[in-house]
C-alpha positions as a printed Julia matrix, in Angstrom:
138×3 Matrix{Float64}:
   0.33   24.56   -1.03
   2.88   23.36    1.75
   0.5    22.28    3.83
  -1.44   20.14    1.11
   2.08   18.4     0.28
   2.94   17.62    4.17
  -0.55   16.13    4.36
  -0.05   14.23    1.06
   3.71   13.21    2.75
   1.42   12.03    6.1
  -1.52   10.36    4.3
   0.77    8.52    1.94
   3.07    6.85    5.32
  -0.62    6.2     7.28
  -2.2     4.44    4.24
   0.94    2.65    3.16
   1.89    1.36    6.85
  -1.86    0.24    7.1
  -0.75   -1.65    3.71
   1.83   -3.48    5.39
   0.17   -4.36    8.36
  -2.46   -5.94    5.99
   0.32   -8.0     4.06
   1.84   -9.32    7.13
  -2.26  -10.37    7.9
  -2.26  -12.21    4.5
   1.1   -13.68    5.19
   0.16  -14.95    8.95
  -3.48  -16.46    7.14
  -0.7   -17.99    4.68
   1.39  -19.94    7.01
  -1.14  -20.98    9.32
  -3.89  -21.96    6.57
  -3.5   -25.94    7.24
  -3.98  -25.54   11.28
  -6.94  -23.22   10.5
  -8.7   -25.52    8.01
  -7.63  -28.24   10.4
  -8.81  -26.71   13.15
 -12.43  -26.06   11.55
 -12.83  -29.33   10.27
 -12.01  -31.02   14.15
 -14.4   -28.26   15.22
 -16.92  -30.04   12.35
 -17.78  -26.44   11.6
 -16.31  -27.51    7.95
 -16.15  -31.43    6.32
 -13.32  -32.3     4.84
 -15.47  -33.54    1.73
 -16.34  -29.88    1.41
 -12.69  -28.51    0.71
 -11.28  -29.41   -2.56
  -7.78  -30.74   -1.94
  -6.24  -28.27   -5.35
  -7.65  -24.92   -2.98
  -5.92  -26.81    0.09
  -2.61  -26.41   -1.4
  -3.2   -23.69   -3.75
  -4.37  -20.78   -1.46
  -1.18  -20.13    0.71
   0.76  -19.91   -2.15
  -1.47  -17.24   -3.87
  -1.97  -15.38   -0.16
   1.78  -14.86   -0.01
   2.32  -13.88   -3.83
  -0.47  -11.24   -2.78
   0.93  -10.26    0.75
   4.48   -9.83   -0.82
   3.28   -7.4    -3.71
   1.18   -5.22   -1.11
   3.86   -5.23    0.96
   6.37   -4.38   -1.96
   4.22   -1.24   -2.78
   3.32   -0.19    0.55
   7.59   -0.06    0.99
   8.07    1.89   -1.77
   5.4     3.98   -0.86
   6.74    4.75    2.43
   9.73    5.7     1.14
   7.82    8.69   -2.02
   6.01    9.37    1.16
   9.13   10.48    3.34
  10.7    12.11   -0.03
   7.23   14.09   -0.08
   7.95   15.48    3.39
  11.17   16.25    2.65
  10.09   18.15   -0.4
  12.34   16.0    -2.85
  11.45   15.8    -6.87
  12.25   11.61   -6.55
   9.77   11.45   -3.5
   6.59   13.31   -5.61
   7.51   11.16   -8.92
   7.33    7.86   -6.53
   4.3     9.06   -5.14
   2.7     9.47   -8.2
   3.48    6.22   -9.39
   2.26    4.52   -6.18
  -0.74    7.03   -6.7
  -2.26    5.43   -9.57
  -1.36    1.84   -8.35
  -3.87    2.85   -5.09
  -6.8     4.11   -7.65
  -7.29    0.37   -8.1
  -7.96   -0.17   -4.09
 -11.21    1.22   -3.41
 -12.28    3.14   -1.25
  -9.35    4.28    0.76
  -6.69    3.77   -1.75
  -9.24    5.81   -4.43
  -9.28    9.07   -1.7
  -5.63    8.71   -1.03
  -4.64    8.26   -4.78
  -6.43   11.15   -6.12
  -5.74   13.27   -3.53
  -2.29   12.93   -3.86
  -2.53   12.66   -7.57
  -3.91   16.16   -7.78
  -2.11   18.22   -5.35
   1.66   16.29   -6.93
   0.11   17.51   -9.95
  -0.79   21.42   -9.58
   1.83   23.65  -10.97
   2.46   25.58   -7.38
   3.34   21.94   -6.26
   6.1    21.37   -9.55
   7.41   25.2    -8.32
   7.83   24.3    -4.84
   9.83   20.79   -5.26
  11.89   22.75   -8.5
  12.7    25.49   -5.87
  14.07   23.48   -3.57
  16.07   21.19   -5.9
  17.72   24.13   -7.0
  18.52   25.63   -3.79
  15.82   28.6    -3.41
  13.1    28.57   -0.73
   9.97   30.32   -0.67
C-alpha cells in the first residue's frame, strides 16, 4: 500500500503543478485580452461591431477570478500532496478534500480524484498514516 500512497503523493504534485501552469495561462489571456482583441480586429480577422463592448470589459475580470481559484487549489494541493509523501494524517485529509474538488474536472482531474480518493480511503492506508503519527513503522 506504500507504493499506491507515494504514487498518490506524485500524481497529486504533477496534476496540481499542471493546475498552476494553467492559471498563470488564464491570467496571461487576462492581462493581455485588449491587445489580443485589438490585435484581431487590425488583423480584420474580427469587426469591432462583432464584440459586444459588456464581454470587452467583462472577460478579464472573470479569467482572473477563475485563474486565482485554480491556482488557490492547485497550492493547496501541492502542499496534501507533499504531506502524502511524507506520510502525514494533515497531508491525506487535504488530499481528500482537493480530491473531490478534481471529480468536477474531467477527465484528468476525474482519474486523479478517484484514484486518490480510494487508495486515502482503504483501511491499510488509515493504518499506515496512524502508525506513523504515533511513532511505529511498519
Amino acid at each position: 500500500m506504500e507504493k499506491h500512497v507515494t504514487l498518490v503523493g506524485i500524481i497529486n504534485i504533477v496534476y496540481h503543478a499542471l493546475a498552476a501552469f494553467e492559471a498563470l495561462v488564464l491570467m496571461v489571456l487576462a492581462v493581455g485580452f485588449n491587445g489580443l482583441l485589438g490585435a484581431l480586429i487590425h488583423s480584420h480577422t474580427l469587426h469591432r461591431e462583432e464584440i459586444p463592448a459588456e464581454m470587452v470589459a467583462f472577460l478579464p475580470t472573470l479569467f482572473l477570478v477563475i485563474a486565482a481559484f485554480i491556482m488557490t487549489v492547485a497550492v493547496i494541493g501541492l502542499i496534501g500532496a507533499v504531506g502524502v509523501l511524507k506520510k502525514k494524517e494533515w497531508g491525506r485529509i487535504l488530499t481528500l478534500v482537493i480530491s473531490f474538488l478534481n471529480l468536477l474536472r474531467v477527465p484528468l482531474g476525474t482519474l486523479a480524484g478517484v484514484y486518490s480518493i480510494w487508495i486515502l480511503m482503504n483501511d491499510k492506508t488509515i493504518r499506515l498514516f496512524a502508525s506513523r503519527r504515533s511513532g511505529r513503522t511498519r
